[in-house]
MARBAPA-206514 format. One line per field, with one value per atom (N, C-alpha, C): x, y, z; residue number from 1; atom name; residue in three letters. Coordinates in steps of 0.2 Angstrom, whole numbers, plus 5000, padded with zeros to 4 digits. Example, Ala and Ser with C-alpha at 12.3 -4.5 7.8 and 13.67 -1.06 7.14 Angstrom:
BEGIN
x <- 5066; 5062; 5066; 5064; 5068; 5064;
y <- 4972; 4978; 4984; 4989; 4995; 5000;
z <- 5039; 5039; 5039; 5035; 5036; 5039;
num <- 1; 1; 1; 2; 2; 2;
atomo <- N; CA; C; N; CA; C;
residuo <- ALA; ALA; ALA; SER; SER; SER;
//
This chain:
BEGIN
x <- 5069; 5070; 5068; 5071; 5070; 5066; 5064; 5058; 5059; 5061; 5059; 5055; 5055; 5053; 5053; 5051; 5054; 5047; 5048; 5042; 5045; 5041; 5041; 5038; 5042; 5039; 5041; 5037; 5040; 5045; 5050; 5055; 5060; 5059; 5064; 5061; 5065; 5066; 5066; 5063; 5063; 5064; 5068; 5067; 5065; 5059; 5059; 5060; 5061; 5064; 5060; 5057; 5053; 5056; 5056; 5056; 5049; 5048; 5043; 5037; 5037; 5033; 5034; 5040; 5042; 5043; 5043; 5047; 5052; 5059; 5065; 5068; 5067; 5070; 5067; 5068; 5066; 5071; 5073; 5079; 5079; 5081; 5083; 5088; 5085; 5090; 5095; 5101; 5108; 5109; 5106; 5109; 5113; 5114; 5119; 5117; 5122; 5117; 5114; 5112; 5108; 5109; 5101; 5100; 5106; 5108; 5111; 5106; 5108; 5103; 5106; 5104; 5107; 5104; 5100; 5098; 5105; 5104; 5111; 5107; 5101; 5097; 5091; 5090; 5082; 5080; 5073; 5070; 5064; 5063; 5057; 5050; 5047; 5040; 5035; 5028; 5028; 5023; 5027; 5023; 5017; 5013; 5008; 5010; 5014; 5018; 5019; 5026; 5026; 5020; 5013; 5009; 5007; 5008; 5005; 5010; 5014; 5020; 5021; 5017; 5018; 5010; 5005; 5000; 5002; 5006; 5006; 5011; 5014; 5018; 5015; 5009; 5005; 5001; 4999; 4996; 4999; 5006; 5012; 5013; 5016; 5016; 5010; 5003; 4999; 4999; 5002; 5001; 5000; 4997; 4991; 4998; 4994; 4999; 4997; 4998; 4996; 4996; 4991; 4995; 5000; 5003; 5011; 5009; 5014; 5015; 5020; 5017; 5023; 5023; 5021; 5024; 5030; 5037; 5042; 5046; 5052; 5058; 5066; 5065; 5072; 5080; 5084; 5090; 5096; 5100; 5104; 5108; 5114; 5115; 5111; 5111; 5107; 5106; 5112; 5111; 5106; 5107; 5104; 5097; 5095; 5090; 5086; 5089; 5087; 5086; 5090; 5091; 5083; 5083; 5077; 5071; 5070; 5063; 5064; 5067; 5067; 5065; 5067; 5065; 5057; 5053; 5048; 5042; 5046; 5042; 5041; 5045; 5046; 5040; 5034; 5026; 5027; 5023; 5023; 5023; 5028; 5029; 5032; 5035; 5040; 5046; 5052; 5058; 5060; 5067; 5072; 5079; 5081; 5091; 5095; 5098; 5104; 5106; 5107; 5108; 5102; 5097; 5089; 5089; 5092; 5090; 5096; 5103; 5108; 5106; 5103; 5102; 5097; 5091; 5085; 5088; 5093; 5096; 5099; 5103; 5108; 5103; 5097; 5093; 5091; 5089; 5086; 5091; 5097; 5102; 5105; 5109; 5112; 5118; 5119; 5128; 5130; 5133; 5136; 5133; 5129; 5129; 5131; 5136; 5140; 5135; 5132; 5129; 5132; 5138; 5140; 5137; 5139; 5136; 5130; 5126; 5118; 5117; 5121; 5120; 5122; 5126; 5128; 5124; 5120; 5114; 5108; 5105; 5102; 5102; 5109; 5110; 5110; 5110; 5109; 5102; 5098; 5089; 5090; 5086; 5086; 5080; 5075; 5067; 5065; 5066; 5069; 5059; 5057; 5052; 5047; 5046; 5043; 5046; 5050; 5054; 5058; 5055; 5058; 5064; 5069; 5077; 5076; 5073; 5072; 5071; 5066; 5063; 5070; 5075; 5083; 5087; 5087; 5090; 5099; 5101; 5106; 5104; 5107; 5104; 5104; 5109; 5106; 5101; 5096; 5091; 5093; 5098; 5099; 5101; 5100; 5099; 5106; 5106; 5111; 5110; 5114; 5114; 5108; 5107; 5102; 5103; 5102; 5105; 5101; 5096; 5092; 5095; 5099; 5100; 5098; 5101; 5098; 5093; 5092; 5084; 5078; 5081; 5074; 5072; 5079; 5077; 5072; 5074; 5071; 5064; 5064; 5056; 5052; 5054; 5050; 5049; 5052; 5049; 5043; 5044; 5040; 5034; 5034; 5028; 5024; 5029; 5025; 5020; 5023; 5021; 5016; 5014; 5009; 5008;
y <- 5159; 5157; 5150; 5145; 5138; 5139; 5134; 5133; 5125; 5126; 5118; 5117; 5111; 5109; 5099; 5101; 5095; 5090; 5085; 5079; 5073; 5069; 5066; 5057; 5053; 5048; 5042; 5038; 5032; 5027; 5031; 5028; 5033; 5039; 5044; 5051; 5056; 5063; 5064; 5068; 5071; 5077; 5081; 5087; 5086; 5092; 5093; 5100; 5101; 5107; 5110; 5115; 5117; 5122; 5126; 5132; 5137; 5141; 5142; 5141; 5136; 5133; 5124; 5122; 5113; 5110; 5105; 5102; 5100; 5102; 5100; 5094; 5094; 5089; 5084; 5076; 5077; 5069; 5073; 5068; 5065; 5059; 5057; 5061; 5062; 5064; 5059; 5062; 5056; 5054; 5053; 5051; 5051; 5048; 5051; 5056; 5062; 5065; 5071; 5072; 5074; 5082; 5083; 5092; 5093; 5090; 5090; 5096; 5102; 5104; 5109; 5114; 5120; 5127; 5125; 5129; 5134; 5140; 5144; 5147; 5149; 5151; 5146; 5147; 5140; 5145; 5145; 5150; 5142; 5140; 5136; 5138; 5135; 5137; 5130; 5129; 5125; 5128; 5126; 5130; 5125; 5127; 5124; 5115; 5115; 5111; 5106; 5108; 5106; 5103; 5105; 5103; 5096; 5096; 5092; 5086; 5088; 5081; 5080; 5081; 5078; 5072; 5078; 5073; 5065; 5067; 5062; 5057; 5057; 5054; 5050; 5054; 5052; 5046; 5046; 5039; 5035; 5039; 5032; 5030; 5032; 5029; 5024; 5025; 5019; 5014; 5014; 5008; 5009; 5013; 5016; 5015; 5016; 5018; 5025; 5029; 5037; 5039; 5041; 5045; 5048; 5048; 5052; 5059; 5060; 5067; 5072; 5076; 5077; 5087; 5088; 5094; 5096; 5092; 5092; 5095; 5096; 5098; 5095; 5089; 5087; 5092; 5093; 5097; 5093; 5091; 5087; 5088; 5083; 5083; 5077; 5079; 5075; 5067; 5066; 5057; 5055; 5058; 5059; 5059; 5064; 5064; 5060; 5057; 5053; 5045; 5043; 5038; 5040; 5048; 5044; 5047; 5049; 5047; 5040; 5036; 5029; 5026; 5027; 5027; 5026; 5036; 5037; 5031; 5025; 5021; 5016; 5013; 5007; 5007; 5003; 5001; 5001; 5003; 5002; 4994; 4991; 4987; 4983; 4984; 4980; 4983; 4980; 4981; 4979; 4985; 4982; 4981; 4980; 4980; 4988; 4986; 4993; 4991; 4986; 4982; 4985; 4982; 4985; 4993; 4994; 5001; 5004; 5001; 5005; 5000; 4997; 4992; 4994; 4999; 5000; 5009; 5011; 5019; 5016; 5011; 5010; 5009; 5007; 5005; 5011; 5017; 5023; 5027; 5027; 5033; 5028; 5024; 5019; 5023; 5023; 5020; 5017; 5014; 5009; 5011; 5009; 5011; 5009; 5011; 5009; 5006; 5002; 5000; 5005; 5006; 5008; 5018; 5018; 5026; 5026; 5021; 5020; 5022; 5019; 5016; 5023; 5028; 5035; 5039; 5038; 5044; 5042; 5034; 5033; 5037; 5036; 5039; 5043; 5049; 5058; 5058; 5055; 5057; 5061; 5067; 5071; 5072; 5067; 5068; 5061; 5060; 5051; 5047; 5043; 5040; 5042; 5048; 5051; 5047; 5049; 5047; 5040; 5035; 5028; 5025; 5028; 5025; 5017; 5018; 5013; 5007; 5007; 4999; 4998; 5000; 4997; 4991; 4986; 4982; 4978; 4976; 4971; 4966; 4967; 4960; 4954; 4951; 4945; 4947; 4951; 4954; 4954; 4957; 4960; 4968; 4970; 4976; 4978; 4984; 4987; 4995; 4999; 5004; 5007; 5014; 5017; 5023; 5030; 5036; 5036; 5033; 5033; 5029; 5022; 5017; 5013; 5007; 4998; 4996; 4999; 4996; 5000; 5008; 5009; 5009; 5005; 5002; 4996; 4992; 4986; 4988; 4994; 4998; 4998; 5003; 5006; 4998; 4995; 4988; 4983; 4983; 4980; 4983; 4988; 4994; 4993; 4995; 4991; 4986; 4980; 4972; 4969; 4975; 4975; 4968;
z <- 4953; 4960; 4961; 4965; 4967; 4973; 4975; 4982; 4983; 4989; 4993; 4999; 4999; 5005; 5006; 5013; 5015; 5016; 5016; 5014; 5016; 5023; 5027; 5023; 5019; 5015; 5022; 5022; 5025; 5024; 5020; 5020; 5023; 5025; 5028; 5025; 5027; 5025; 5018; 5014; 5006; 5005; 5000; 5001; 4993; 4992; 4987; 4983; 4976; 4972; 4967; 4967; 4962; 4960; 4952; 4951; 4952; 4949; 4946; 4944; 4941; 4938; 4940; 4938; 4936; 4945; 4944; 4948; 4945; 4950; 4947; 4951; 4958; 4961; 4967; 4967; 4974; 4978; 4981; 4984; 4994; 4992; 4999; 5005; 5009; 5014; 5015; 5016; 5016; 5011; 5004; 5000; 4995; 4991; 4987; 4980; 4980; 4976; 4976; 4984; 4987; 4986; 4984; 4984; 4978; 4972; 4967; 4961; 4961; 4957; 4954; 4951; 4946; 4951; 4956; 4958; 4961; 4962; 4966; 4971; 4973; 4977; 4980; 4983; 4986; 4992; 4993; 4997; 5001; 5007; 5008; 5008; 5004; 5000; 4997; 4999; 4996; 4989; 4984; 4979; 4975; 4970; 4969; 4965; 4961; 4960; 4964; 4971; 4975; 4978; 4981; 4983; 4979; 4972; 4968; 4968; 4970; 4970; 4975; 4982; 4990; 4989; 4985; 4982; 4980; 4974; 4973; 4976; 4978; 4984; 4990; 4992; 4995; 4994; 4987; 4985; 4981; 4980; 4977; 4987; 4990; 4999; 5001; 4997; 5001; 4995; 4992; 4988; 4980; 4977; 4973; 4970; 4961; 4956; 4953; 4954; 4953; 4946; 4942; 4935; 4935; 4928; 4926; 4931; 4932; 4935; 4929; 4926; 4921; 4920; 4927; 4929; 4933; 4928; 4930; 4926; 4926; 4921; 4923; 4920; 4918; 4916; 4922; 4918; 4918; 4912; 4912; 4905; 4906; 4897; 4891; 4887; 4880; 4883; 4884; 4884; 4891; 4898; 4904; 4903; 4900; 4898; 4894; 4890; 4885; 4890; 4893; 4899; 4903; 4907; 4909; 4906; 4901; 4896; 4896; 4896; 4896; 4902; 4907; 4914; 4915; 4911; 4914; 4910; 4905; 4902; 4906; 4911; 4912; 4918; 4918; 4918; 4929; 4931; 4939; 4942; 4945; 4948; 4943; 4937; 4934; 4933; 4931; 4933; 4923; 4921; 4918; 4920; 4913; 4917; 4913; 4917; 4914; 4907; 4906; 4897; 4893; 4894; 4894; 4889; 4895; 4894; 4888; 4888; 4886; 4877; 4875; 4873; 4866; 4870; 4867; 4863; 4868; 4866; 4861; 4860; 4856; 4849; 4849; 4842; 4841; 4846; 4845; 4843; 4844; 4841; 4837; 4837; 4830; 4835; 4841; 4843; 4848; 4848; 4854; 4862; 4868; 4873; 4878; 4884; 4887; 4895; 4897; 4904; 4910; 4910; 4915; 4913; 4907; 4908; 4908; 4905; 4908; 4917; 4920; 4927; 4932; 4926; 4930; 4927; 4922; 4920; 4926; 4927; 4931; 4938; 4942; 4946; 4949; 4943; 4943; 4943; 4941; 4941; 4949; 4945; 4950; 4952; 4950; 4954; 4954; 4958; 4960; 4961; 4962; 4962; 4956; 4954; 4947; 4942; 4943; 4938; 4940; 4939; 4943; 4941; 4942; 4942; 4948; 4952; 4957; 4952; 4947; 4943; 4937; 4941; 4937; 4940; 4936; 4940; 4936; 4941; 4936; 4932; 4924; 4920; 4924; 4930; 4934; 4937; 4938; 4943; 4950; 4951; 4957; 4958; 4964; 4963; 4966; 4961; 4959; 4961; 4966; 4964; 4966; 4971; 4969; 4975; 4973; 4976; 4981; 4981; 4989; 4993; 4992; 4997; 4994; 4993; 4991; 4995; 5003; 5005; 5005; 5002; 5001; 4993; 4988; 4981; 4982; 4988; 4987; 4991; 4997; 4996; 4992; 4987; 4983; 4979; 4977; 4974; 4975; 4981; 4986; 4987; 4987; 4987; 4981; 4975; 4969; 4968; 4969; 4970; 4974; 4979; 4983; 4988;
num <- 1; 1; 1; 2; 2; 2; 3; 3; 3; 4; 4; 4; 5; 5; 5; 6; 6; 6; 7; 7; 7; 8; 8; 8; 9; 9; 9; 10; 10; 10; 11; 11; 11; 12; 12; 12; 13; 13; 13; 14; 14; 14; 15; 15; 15; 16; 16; 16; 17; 17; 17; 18; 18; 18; 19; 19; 19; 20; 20; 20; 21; 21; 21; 22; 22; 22; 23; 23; 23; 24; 24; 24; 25; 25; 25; 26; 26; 26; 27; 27; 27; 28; 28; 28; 29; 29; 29; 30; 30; 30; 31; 31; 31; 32; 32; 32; 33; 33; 33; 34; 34; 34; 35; 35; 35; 36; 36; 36; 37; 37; 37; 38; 38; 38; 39; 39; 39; 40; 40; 40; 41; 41; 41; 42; 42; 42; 43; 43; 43; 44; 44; 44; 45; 45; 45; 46; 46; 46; 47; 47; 47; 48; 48; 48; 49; 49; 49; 50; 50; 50; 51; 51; 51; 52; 52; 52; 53; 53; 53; 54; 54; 54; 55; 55; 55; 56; 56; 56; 57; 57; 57; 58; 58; 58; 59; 59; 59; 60; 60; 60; 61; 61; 61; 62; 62; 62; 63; 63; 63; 64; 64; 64; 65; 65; 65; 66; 66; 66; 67; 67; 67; 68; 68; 68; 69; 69; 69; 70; 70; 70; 71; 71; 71; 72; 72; 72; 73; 73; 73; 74; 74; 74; 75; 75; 75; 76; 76; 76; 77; 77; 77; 78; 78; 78; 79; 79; 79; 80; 80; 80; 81; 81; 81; 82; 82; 82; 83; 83; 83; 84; 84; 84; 85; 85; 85; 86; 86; 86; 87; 87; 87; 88; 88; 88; 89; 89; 89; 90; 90; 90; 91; 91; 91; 92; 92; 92; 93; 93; 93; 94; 94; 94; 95; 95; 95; 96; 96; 96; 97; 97; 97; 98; 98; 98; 99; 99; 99; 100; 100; 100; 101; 101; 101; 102; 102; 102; 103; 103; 103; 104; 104; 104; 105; 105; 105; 106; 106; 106; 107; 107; 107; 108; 108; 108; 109; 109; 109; 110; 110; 110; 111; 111; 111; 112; 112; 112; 113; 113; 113; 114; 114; 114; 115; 115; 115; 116; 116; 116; 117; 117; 117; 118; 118; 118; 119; 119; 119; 120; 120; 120; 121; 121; 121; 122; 122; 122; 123; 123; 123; 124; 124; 124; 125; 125; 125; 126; 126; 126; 127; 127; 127; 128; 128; 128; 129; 129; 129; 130; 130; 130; 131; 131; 131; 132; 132; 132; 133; 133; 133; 134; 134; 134; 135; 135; 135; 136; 136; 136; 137; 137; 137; 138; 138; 138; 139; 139; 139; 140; 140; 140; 141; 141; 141; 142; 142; 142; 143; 143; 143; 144; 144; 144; 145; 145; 145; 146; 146; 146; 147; 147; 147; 148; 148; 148; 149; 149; 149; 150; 150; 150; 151; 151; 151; 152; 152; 152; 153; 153; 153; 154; 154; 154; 155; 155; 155; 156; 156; 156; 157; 157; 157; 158; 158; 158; 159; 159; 159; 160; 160; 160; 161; 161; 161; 162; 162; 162;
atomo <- N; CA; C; N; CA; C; N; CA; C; N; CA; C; N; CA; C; N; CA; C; N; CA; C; N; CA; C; N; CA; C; N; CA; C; N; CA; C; N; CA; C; N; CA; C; N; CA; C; N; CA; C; N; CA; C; N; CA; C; N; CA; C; N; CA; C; N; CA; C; N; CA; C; N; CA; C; N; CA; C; N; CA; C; N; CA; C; N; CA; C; N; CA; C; N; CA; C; N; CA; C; N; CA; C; N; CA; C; N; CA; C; N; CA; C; N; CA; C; N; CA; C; N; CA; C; N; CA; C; N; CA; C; N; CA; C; N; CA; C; N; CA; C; N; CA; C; N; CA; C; N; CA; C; N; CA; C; N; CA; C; N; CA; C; N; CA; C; N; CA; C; N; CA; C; N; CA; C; N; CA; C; N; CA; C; N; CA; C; N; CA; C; N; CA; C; N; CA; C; N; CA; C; N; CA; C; N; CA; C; N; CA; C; N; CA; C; N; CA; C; N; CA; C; N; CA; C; N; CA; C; N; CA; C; N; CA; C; N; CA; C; N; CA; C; N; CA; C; N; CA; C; N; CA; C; N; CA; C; N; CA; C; N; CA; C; N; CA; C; N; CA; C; N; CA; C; N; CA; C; N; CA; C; N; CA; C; N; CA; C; N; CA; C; N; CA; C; N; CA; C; N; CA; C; N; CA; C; N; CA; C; N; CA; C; N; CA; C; N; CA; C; N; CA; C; N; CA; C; N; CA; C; N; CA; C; N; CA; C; N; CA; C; N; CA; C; N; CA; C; N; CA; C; N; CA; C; N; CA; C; N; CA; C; N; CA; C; N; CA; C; N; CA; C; N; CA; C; N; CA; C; N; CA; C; N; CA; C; N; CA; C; N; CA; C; N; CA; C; N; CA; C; N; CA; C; N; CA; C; N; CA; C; N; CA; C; N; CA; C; N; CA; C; N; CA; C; N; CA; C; N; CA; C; N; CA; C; N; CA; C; N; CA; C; N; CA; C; N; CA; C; N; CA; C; N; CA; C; N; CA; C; N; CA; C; N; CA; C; N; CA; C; N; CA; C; N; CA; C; N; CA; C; N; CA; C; N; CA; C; N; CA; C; N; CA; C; N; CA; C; N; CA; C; N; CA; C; N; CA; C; N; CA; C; N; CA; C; N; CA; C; N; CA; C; N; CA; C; N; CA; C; N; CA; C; N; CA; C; N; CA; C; N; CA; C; N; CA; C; N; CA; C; N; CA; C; N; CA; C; N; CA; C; N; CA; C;
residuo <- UNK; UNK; UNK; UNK; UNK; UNK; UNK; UNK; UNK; UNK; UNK; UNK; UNK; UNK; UNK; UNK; UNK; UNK; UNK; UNK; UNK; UNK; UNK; UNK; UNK; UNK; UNK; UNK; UNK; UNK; UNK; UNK; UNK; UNK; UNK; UNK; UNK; UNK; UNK; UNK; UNK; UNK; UNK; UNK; UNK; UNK; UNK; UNK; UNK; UNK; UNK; UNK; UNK; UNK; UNK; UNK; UNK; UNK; UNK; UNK; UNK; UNK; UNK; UNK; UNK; UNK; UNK; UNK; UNK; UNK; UNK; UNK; UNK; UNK; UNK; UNK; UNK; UNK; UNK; UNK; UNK; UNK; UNK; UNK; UNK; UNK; UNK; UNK; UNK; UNK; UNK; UNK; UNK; UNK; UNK; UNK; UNK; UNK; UNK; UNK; UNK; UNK; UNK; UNK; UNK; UNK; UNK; UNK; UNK; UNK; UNK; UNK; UNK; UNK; UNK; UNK; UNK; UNK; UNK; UNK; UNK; UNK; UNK; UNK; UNK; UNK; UNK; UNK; UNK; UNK; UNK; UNK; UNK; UNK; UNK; UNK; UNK; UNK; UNK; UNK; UNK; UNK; UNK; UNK; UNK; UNK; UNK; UNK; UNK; UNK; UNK; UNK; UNK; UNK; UNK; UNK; UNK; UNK; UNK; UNK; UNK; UNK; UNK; UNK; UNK; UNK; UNK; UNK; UNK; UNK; UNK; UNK; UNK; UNK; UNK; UNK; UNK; UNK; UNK; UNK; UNK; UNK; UNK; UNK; UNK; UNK; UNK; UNK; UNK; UNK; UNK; UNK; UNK; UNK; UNK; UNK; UNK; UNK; UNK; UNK; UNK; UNK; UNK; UNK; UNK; UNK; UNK; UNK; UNK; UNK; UNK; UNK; UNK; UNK; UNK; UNK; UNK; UNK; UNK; UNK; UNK; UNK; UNK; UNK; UNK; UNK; UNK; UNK; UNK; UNK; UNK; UNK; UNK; UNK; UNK; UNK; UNK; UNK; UNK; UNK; UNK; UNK; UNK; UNK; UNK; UNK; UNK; UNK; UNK; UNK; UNK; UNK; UNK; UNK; UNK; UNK; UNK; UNK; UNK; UNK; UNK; UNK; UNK; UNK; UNK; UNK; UNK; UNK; UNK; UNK; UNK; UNK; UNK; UNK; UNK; UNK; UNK; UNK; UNK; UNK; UNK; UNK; UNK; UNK; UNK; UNK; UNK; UNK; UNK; UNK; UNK; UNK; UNK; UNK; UNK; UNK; UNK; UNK; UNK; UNK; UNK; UNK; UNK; UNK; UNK; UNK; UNK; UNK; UNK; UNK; UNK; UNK; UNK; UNK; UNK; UNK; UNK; UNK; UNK; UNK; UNK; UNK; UNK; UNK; UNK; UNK; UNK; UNK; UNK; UNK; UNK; UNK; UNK; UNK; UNK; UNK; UNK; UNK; UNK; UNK; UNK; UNK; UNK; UNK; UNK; UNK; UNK; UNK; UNK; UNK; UNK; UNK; UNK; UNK; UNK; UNK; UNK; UNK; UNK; UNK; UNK; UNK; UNK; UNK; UNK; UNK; UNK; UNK; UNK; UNK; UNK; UNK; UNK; UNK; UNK; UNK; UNK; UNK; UNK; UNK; UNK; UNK; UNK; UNK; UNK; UNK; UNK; UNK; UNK; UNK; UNK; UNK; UNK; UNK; UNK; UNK; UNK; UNK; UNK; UNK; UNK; UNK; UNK; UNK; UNK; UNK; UNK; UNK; UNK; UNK; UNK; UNK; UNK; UNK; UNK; UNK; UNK; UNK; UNK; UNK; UNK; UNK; UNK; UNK; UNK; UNK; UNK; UNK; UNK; UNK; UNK; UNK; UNK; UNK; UNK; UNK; UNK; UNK; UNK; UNK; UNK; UNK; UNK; UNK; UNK; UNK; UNK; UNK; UNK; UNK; UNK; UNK; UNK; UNK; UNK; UNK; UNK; UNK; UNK; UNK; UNK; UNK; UNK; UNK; UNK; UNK; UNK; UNK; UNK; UNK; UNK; UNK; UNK; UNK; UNK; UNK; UNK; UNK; UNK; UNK; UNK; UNK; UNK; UNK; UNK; UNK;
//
């Protein structure tokens, strides 16, 4: 059984998605993507999990940089996932590039990696801020792309940078 619930961040409406035990999801209202899950059933609930992940939300929202949160579960195919254990590396308030990234998988598996499929795994992260798809940028440093919205990418940056 999945459980959500809804989480009021100051940059709009969240819904978030737990099983059981993980968090699985946590996505913008409106955005793209959105409420993208494996779930087939969802009940609103906030589970213990959940409570830990509005936690932390709450002191990533004032500024803070909050320990890993790593009561979560990634569902995706090999490569997606691969992409964002890459992601959950990239340090609070700094930024890589989609090349960056497809760049360092390419030295880790020994095969060619395509930026653009970087930039569609990115985009599926389906527990958005935890897992910072946000600190992705274009190798000119512009930003590119982001299922929340480009101004709440350029938020969430700014929040960082304090």
């Amino acid at each position: 059984m999945y459980h959500i619930y809804d989480y009021n961040s100051p940059l709009g409406k969240m819904m978030l998605e737990s099983d059981e035990k993980y968090l699985t999801g946590i996505w913008f209202y409106g955005g793209k993507y959105f409420g993208e899950s494996n779930a087939k059933e969802r009940t609103e609930r906030c589970t213990p999990v959940i409570a830990e992940a509005v936690s932390w939300l709450n002191r990533y929202f004032k500024g803070e940089n909050p320990p890993p949160f790593s009561e979560f579960r990634m569902t995706g195919s090999d490569f997606q996932v691969a992409v964002w254990k890459v992601l959950l590396s990239i340090p609070y308030g700094e930024t890589v590039s989609y090349r960056d990234i497809a760049l360092r998988l390419e030295r880790e598996r020994g095969a060619r990696m395509s930026c653009q499929a970087v930039g569609n795994a990115v985009g599926h992260n389906k527990i958005s801020i935890i897992i910072p798809c946000h600190r992705v940028i274009g190798t000119d440093g512009s930003l590119r792309g982001y299922a929340g919205g480009i101004d709440r990418k350029m938020a969430l940056l700014n929040l960082e940078k304090g």
